[in-house]
Chimera marker file (.cmm) of the C-alpha trace (Angstrom):
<marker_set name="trace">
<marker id="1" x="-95.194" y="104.848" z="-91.704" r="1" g="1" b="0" radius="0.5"/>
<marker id="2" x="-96.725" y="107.329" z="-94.513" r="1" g="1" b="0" radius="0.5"/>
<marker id="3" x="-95.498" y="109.085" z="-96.979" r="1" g="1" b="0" radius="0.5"/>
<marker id="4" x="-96.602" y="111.040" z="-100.312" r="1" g="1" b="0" radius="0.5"/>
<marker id="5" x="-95.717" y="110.205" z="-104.022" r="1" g="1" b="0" radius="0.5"/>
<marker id="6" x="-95.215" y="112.929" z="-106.592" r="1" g="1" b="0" radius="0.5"/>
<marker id="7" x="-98.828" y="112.344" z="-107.368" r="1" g="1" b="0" radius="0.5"/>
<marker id="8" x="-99.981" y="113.118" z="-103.838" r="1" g="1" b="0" radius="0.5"/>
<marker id="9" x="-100.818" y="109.500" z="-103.342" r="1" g="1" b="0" radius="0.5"/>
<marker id="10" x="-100.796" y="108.563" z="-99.369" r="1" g="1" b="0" radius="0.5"/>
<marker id="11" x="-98.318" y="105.553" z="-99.343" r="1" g="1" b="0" radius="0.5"/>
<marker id="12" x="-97.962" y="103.747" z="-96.658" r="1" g="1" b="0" radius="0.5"/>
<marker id="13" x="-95.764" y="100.745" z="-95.410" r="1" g="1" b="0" radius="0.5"/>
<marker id="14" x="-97.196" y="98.127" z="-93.113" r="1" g="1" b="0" radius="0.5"/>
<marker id="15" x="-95.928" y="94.962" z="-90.721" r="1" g="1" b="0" radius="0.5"/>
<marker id="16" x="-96.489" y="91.955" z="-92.191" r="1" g="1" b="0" radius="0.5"/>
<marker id="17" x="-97.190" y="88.187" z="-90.257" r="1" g="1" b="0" radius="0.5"/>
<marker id="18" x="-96.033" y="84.862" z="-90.838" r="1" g="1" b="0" radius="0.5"/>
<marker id="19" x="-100.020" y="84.135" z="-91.811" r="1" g="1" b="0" radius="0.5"/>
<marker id="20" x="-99.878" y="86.496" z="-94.876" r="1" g="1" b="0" radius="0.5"/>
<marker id="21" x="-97.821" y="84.182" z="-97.069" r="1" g="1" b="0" radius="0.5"/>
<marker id="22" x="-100.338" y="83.927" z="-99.275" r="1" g="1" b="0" radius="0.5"/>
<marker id="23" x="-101.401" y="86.893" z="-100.141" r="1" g="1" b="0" radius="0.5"/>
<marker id="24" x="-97.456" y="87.779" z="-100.179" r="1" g="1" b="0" radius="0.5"/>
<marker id="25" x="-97.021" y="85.342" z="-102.753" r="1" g="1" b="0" radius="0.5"/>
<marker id="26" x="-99.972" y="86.215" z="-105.262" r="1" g="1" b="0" radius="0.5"/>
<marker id="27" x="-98.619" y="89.412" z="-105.242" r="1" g="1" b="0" radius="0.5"/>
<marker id="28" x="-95.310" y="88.441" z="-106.234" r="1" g="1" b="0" radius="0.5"/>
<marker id="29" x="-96.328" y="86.114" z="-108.895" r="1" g="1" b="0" radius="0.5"/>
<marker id="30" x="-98.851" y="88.652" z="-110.061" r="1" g="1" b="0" radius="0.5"/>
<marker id="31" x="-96.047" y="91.377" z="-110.489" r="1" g="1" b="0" radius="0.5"/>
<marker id="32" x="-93.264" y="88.791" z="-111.930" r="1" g="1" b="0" radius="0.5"/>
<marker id="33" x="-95.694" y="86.829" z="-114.460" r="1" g="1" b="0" radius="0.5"/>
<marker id="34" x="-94.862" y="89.318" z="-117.410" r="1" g="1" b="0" radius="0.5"/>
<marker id="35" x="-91.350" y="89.357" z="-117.144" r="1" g="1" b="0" radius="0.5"/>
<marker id="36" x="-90.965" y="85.909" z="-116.631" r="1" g="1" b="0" radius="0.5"/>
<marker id="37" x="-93.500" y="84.572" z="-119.563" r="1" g="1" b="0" radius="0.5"/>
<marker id="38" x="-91.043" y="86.675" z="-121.397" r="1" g="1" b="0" radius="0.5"/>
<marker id="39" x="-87.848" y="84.377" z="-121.007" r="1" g="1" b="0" radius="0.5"/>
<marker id="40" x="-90.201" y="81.436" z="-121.107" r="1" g="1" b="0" radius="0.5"/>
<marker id="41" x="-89.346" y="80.378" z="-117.237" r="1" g="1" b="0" radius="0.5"/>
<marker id="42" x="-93.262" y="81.673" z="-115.634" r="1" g="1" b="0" radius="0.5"/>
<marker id="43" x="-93.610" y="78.848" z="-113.089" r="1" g="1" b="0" radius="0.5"/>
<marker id="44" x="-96.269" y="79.914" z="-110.396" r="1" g="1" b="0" radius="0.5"/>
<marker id="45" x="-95.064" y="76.834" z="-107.859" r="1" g="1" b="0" radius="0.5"/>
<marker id="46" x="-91.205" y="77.850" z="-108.345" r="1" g="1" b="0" radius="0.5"/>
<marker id="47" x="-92.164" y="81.249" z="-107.767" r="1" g="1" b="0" radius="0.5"/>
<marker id="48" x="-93.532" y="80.157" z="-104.200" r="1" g="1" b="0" radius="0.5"/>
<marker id="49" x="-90.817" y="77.631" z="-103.523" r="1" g="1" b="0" radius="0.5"/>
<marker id="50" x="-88.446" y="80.342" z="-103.942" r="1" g="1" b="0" radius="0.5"/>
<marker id="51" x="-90.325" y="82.883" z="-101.579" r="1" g="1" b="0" radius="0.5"/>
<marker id="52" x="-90.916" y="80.175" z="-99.263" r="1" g="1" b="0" radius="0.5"/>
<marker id="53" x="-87.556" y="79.543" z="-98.790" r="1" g="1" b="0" radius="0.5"/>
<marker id="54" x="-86.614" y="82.939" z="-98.131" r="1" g="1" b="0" radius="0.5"/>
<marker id="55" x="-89.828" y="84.628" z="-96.250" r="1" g="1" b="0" radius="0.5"/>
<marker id="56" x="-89.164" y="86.698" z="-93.203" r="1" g="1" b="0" radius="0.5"/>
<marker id="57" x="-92.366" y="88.542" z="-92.071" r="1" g="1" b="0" radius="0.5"/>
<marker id="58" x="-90.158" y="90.150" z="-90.000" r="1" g="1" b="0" radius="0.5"/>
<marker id="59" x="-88.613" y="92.394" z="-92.724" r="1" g="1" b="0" radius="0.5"/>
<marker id="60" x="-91.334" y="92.293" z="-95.147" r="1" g="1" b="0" radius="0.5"/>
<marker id="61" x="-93.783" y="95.439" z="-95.172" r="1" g="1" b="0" radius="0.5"/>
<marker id="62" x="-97.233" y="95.566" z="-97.380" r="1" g="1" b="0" radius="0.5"/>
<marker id="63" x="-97.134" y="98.680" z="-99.881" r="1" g="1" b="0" radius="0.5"/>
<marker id="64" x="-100.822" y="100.208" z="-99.196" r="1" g="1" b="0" radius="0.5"/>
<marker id="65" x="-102.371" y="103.162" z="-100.981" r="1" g="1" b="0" radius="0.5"/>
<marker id="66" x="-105.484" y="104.566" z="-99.688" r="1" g="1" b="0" radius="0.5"/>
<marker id="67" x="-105.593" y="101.708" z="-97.661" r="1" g="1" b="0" radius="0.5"/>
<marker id="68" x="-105.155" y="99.538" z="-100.786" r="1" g="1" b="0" radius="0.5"/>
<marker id="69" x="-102.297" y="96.797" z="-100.399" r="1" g="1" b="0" radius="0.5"/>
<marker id="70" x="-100.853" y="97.410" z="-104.060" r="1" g="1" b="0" radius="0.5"/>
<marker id="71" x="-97.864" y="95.680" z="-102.992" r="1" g="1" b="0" radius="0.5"/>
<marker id="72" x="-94.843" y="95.088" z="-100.778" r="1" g="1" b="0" radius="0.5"/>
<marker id="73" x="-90.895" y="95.259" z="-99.912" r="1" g="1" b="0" radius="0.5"/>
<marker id="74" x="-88.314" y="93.160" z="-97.960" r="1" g="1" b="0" radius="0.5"/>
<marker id="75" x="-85.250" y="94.801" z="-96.766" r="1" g="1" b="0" radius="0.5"/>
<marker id="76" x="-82.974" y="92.339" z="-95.020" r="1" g="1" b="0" radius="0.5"/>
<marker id="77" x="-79.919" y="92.931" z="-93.213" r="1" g="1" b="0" radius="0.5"/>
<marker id="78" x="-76.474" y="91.787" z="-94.172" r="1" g="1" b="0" radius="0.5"/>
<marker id="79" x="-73.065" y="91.280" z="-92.609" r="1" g="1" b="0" radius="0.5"/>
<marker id="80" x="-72.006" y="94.432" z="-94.794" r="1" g="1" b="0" radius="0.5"/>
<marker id="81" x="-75.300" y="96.311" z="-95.514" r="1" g="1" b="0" radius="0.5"/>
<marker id="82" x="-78.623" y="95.684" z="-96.628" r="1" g="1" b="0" radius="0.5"/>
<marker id="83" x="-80.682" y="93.891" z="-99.175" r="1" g="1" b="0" radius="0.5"/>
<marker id="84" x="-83.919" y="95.367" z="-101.270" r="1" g="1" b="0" radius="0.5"/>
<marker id="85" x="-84.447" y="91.330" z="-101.689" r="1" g="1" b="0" radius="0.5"/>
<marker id="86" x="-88.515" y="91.882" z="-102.562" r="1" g="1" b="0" radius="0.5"/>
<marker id="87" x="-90.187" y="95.003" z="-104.226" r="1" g="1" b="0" radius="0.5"/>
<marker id="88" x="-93.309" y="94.322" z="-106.210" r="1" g="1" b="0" radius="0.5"/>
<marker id="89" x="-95.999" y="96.236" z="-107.034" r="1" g="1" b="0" radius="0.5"/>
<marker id="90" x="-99.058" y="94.933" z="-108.783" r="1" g="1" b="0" radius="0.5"/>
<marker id="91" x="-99.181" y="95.850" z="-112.542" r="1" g="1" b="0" radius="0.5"/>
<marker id="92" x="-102.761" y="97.645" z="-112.717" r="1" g="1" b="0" radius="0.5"/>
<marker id="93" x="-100.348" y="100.075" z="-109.528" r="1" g="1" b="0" radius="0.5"/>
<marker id="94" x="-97.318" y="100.485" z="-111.749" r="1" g="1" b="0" radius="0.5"/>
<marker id="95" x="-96.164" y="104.069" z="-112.789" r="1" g="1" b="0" radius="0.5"/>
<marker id="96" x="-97.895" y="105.938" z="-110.192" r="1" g="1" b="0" radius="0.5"/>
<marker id="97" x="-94.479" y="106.861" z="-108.045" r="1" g="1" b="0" radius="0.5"/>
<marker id="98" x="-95.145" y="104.184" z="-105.904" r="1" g="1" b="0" radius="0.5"/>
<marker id="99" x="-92.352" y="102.301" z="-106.437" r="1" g="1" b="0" radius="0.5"/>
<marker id="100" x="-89.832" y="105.166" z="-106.091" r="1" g="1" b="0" radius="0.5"/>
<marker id="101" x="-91.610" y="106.606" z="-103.246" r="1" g="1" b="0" radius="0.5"/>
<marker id="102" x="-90.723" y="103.463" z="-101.446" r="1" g="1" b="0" radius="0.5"/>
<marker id="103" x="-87.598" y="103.326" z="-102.647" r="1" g="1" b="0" radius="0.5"/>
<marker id="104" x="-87.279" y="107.032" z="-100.905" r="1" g="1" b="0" radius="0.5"/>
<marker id="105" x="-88.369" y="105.609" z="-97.643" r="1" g="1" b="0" radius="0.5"/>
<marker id="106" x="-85.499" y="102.410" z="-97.920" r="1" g="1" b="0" radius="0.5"/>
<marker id="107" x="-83.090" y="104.997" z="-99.017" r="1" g="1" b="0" radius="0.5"/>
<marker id="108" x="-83.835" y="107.122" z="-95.629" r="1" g="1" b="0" radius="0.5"/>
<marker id="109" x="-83.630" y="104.089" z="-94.013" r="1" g="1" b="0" radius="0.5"/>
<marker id="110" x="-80.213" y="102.818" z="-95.540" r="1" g="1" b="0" radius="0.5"/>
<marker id="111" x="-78.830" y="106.089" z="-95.532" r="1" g="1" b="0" radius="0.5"/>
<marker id="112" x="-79.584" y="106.428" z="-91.181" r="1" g="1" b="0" radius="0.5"/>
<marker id="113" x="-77.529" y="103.304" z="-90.623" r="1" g="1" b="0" radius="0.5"/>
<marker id="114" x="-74.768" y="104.374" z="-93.093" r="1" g="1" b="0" radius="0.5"/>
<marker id="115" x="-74.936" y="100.949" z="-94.741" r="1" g="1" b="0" radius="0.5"/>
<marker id="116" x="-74.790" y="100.421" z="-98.746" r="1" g="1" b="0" radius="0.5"/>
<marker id="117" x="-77.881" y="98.624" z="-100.062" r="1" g="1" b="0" radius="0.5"/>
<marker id="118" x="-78.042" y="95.447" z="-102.799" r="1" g="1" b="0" radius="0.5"/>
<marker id="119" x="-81.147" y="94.350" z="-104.845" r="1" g="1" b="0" radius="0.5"/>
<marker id="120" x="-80.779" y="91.938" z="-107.929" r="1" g="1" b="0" radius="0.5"/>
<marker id="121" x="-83.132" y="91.864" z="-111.147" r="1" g="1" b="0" radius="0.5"/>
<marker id="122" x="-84.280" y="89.391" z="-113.602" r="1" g="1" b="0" radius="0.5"/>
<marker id="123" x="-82.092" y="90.109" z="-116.449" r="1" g="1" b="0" radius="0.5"/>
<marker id="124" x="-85.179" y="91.009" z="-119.145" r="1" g="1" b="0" radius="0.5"/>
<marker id="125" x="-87.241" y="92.709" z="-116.591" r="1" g="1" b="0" radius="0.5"/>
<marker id="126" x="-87.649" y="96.779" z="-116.545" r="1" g="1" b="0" radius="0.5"/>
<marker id="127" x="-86.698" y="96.359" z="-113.180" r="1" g="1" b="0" radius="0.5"/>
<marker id="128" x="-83.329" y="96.971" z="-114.127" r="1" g="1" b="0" radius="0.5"/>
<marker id="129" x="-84.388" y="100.435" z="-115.450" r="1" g="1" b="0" radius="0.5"/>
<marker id="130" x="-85.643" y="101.588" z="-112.505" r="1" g="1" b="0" radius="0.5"/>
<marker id="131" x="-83.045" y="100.373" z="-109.939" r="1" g="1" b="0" radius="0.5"/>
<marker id="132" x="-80.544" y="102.448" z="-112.412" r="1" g="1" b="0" radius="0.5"/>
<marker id="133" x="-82.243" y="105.293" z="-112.532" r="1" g="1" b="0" radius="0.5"/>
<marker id="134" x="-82.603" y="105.148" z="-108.878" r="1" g="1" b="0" radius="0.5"/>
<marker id="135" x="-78.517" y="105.693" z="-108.205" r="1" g="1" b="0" radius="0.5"/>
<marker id="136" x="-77.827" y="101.812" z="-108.396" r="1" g="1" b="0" radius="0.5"/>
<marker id="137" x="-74.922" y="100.817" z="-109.828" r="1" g="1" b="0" radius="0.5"/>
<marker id="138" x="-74.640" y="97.237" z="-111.731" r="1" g="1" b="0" radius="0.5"/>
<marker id="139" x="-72.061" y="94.982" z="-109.853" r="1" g="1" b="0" radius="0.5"/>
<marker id="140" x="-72.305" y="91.527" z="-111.818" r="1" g="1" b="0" radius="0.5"/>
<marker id="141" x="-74.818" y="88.993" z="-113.703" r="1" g="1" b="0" radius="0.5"/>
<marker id="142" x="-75.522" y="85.814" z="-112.807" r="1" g="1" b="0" radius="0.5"/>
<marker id="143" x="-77.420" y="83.340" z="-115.528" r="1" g="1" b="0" radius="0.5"/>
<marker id="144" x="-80.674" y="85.152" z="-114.763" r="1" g="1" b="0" radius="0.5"/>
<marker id="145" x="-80.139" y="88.105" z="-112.925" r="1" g="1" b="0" radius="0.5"/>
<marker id="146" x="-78.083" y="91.396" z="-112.001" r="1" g="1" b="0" radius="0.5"/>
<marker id="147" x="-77.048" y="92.757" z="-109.392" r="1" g="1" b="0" radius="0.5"/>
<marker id="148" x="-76.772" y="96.611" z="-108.120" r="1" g="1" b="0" radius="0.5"/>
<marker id="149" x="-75.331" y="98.078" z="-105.049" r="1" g="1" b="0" radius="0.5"/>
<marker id="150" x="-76.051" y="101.356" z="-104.067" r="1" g="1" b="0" radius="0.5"/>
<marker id="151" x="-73.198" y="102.818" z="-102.077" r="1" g="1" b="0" radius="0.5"/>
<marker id="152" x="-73.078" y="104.034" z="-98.607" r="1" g="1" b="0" radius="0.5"/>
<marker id="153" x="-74.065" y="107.953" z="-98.239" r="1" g="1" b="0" radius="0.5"/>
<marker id="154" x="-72.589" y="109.796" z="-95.715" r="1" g="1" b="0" radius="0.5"/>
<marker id="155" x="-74.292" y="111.088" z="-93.625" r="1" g="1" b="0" radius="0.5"/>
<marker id="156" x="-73.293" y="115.278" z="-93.022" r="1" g="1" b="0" radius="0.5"/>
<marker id="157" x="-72.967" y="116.536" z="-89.359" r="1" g="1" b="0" radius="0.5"/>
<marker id="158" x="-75.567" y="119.264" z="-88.278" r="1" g="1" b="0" radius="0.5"/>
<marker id="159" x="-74.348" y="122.353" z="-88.706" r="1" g="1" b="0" radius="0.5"/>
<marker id="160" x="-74.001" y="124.433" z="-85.122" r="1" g="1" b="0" radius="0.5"/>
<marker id="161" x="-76.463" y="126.524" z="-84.096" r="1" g="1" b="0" radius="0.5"/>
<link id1="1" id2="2" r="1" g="1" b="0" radius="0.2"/>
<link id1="2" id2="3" r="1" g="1" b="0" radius="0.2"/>
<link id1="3" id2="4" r="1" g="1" b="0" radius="0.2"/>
<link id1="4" id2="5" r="1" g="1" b="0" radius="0.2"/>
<link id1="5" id2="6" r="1" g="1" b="0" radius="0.2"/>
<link id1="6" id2="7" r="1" g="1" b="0" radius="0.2"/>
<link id1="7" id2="8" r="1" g="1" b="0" radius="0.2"/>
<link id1="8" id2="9" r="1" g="1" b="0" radius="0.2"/>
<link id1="9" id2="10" r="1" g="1" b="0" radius="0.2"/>
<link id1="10" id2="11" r="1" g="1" b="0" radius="0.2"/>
<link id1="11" id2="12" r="1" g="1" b="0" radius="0.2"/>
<link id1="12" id2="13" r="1" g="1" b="0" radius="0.2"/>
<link id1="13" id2="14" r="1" g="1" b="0" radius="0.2"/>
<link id1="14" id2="15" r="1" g="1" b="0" radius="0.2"/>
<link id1="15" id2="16" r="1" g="1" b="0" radius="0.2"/>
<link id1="16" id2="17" r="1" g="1" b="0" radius="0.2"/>
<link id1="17" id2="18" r="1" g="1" b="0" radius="0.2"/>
<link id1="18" id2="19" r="1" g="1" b="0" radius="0.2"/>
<link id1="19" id2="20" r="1" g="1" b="0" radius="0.2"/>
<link id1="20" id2="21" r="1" g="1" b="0" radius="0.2"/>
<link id1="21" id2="22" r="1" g="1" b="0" radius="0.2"/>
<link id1="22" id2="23" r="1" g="1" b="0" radius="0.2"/>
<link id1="23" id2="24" r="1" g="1" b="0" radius="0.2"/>
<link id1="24" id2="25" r="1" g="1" b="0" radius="0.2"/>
<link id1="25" id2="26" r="1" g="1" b="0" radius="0.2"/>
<link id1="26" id2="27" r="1" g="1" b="0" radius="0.2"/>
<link id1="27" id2="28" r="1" g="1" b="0" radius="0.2"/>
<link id1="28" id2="29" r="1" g="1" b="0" radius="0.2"/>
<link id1="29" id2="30" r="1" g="1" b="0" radius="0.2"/>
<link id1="30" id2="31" r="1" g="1" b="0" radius="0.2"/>
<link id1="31" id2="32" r="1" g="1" b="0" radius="0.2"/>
<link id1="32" id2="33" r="1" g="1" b="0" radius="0.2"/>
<link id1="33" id2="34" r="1" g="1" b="0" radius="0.2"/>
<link id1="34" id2="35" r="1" g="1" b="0" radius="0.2"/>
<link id1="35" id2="36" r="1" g="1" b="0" radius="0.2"/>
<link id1="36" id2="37" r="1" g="1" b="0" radius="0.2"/>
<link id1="37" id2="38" r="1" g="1" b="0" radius="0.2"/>
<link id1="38" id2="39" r="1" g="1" b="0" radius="0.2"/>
<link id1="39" id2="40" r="1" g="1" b="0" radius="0.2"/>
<link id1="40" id2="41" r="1" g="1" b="0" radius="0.2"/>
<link id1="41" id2="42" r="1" g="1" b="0" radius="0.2"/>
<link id1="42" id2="43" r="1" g="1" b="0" radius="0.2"/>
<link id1="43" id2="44" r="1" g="1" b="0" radius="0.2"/>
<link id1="44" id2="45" r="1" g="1" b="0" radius="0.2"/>
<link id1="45" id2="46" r="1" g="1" b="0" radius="0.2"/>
<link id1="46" id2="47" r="1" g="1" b="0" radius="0.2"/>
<link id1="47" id2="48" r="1" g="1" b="0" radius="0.2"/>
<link id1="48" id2="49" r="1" g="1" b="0" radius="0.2"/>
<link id1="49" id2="50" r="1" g="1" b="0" radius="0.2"/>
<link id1="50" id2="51" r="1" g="1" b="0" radius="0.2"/>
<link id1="51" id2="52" r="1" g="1" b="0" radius="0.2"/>
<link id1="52" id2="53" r="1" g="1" b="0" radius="0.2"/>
<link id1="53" id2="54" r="1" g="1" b="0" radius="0.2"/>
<link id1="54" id2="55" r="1" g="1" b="0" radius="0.2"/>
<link id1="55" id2="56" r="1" g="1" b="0" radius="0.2"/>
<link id1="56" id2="57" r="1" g="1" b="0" radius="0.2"/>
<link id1="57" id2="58" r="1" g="1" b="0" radius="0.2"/>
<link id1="58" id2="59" r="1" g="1" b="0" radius="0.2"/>
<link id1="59" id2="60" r="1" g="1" b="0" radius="0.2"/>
<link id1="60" id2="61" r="1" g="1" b="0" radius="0.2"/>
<link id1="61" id2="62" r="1" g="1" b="0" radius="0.2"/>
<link id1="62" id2="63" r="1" g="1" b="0" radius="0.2"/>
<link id1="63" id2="64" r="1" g="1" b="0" radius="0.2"/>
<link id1="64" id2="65" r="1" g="1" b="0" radius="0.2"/>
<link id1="65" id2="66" r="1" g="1" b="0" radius="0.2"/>
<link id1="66" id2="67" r="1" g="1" b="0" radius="0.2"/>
<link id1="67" id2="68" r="1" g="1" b="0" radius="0.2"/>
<link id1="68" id2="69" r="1" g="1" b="0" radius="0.2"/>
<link id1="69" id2="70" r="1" g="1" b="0" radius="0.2"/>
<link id1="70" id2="71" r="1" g="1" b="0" radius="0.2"/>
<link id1="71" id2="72" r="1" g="1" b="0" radius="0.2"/>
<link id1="72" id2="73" r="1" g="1" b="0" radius="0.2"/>
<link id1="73" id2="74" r="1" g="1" b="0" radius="0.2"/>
<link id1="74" id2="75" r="1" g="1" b="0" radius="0.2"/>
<link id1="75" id2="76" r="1" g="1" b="0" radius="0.2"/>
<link id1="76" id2="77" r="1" g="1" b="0" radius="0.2"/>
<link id1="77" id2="78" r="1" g="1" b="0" radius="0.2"/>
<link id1="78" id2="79" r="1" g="1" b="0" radius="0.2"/>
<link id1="79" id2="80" r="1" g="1" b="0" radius="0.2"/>
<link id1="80" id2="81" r="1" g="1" b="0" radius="0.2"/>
<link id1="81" id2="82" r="1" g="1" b="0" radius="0.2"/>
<link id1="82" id2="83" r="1" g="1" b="0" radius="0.2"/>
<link id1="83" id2="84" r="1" g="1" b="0" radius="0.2"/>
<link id1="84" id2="85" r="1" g="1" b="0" radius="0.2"/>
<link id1="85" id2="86" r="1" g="1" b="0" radius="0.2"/>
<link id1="86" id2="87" r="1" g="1" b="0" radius="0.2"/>
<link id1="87" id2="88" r="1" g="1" b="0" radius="0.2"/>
<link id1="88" id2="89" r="1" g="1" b="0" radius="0.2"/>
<link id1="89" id2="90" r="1" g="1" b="0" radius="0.2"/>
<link id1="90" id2="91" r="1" g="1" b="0" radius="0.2"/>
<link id1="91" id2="92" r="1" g="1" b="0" radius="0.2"/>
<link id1="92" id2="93" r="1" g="1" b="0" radius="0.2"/>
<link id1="93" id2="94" r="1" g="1" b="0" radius="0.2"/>
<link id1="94" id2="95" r="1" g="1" b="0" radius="0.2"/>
<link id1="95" id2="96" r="1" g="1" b="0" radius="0.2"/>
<link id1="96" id2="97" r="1" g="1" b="0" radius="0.2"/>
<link id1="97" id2="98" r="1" g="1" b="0" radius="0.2"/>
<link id1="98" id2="99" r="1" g="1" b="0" radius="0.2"/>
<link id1="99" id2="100" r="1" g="1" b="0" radius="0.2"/>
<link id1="100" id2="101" r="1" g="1" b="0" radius="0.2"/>
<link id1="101" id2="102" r="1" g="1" b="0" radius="0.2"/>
<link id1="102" id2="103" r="1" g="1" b="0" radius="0.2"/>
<link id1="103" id2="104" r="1" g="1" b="0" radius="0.2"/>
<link id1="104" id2="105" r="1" g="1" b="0" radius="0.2"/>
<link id1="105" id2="106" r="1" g="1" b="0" radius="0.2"/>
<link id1="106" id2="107" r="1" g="1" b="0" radius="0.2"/>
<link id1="107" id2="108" r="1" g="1" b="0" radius="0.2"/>
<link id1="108" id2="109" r="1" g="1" b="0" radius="0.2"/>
<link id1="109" id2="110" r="1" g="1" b="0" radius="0.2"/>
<link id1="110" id2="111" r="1" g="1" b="0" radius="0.2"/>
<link id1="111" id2="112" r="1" g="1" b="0" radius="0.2"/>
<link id1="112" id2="113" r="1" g="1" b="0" radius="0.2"/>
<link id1="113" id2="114" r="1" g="1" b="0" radius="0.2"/>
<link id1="114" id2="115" r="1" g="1" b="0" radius="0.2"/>
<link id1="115" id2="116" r="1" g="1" b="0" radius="0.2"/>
<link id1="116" id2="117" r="1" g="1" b="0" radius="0.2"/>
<link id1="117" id2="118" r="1" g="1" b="0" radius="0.2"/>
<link id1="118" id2="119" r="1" g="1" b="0" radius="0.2"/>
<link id1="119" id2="120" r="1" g="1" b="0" radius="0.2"/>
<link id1="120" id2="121" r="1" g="1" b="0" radius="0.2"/>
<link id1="121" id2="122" r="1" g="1" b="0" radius="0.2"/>
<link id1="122" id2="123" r="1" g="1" b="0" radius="0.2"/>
<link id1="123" id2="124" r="1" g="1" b="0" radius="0.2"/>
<link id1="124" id2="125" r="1" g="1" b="0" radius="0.2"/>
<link id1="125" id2="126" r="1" g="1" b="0" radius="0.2"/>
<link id1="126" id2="127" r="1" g="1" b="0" radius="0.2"/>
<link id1="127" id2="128" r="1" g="1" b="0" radius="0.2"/>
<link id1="128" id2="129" r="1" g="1" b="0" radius="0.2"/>
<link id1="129" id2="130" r="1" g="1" b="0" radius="0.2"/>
<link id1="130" id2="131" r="1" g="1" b="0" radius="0.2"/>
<link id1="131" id2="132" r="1" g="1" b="0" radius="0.2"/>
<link id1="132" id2="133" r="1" g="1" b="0" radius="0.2"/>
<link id1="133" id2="134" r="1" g="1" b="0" radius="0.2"/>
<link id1="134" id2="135" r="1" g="1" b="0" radius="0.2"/>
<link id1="135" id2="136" r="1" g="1" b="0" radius="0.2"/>
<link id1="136" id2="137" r="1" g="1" b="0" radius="0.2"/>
<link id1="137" id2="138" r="1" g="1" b="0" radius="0.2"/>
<link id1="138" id2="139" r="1" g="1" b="0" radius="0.2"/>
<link id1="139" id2="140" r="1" g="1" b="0" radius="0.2"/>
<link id1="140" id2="141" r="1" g="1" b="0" radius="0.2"/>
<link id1="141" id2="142" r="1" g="1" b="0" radius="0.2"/>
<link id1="142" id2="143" r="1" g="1" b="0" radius="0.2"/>
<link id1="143" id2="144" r="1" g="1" b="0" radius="0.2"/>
<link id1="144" id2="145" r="1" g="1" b="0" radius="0.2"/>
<link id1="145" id2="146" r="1" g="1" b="0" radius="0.2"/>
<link id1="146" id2="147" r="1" g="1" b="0" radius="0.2"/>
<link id1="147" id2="148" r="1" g="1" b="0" radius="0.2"/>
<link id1="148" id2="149" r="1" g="1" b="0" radius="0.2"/>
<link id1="149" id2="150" r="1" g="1" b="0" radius="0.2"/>
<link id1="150" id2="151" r="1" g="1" b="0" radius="0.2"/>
<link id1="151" id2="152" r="1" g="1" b="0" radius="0.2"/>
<link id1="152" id2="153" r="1" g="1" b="0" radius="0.2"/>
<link id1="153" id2="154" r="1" g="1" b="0" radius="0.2"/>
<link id1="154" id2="155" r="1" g="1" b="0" radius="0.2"/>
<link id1="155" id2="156" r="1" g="1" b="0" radius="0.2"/>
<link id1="156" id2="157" r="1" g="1" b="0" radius="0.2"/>
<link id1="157" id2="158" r="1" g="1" b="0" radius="0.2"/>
<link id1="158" id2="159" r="1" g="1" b="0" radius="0.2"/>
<link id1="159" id2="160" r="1" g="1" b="0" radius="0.2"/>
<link id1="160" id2="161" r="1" g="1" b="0" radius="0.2"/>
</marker_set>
């Protein structure tokens, strides 16, 4: 699946296997380091403990641009919607669009199955920003993080022809 960024950038989201764990996880950590050296709690083995626990190649997609893997996303499904529960894109990638033109796709995605989306953020991490700016709205903080939801659109019936 491809799509175009507002600076004409090809984006395009890709399958991921069980056997690219490790690349998955160099991203992340790659993407998370700043934030986290920032609240003093960088730890590159928690970092892949945590993803560990939670991987699903299933529902994880790479992020390429020009055939670049710059990063990825993981949209999971939930009893009563969906969760944005990875989106990282490598720092040297950052504030190109890319972000929000995946965002776009998820929203498409969301929005076709009528189900409200949830992501949570590291509490000191411009993450927050973005996911605000992007029509989430905060929910509640836990000791490191916050959480967004972005409500349910509805989805308006073709007009007759």
């Amino acid at each position: 699946m491809s799509f175009s960024t507002t600076h004409n950038l090809l984006v395009t989201l890709v399958a991921t296997q069980s056997s690219d764990f490790e690349a998955l996880v160099a991203i992340r950590i790659e993407a998370m380091r700043e934030s986290l050296e920032r609240i003093g709690r960088f730890d590159p083995m928690r970092a892949r403990e945590r993803f560990r626990d939670g991987f699903s190649p299933e529902f994880t997609r790479y992020i390429e641009v020009c055939g670049e893997q710059v990063g990825f996303v993981v949209v999971k499904p939930l009893i009563d919607g969906l969760l944005l529960d990875h989106l990282y894109i490598k720092p040297r990638a950052q504030g190109r669009g890319i972000g929000s033109a995946v965002l776009r796709q998820v929203f498409m995605e969301a929005d076709a199955s009528a189900l409200p989306l949830r992501v949570g953020a590291l509490k000191e991490s411009a993450s927050n920003r973005f996911y605000i700016r992007h029509g989430f709205q905060f929910v509640e903080s836990s000791e490191f993080d916050n959480y967004y939801v972005r409500p349910t659109v509805q989805m308006r019936p073709a007009a007759d022809t």
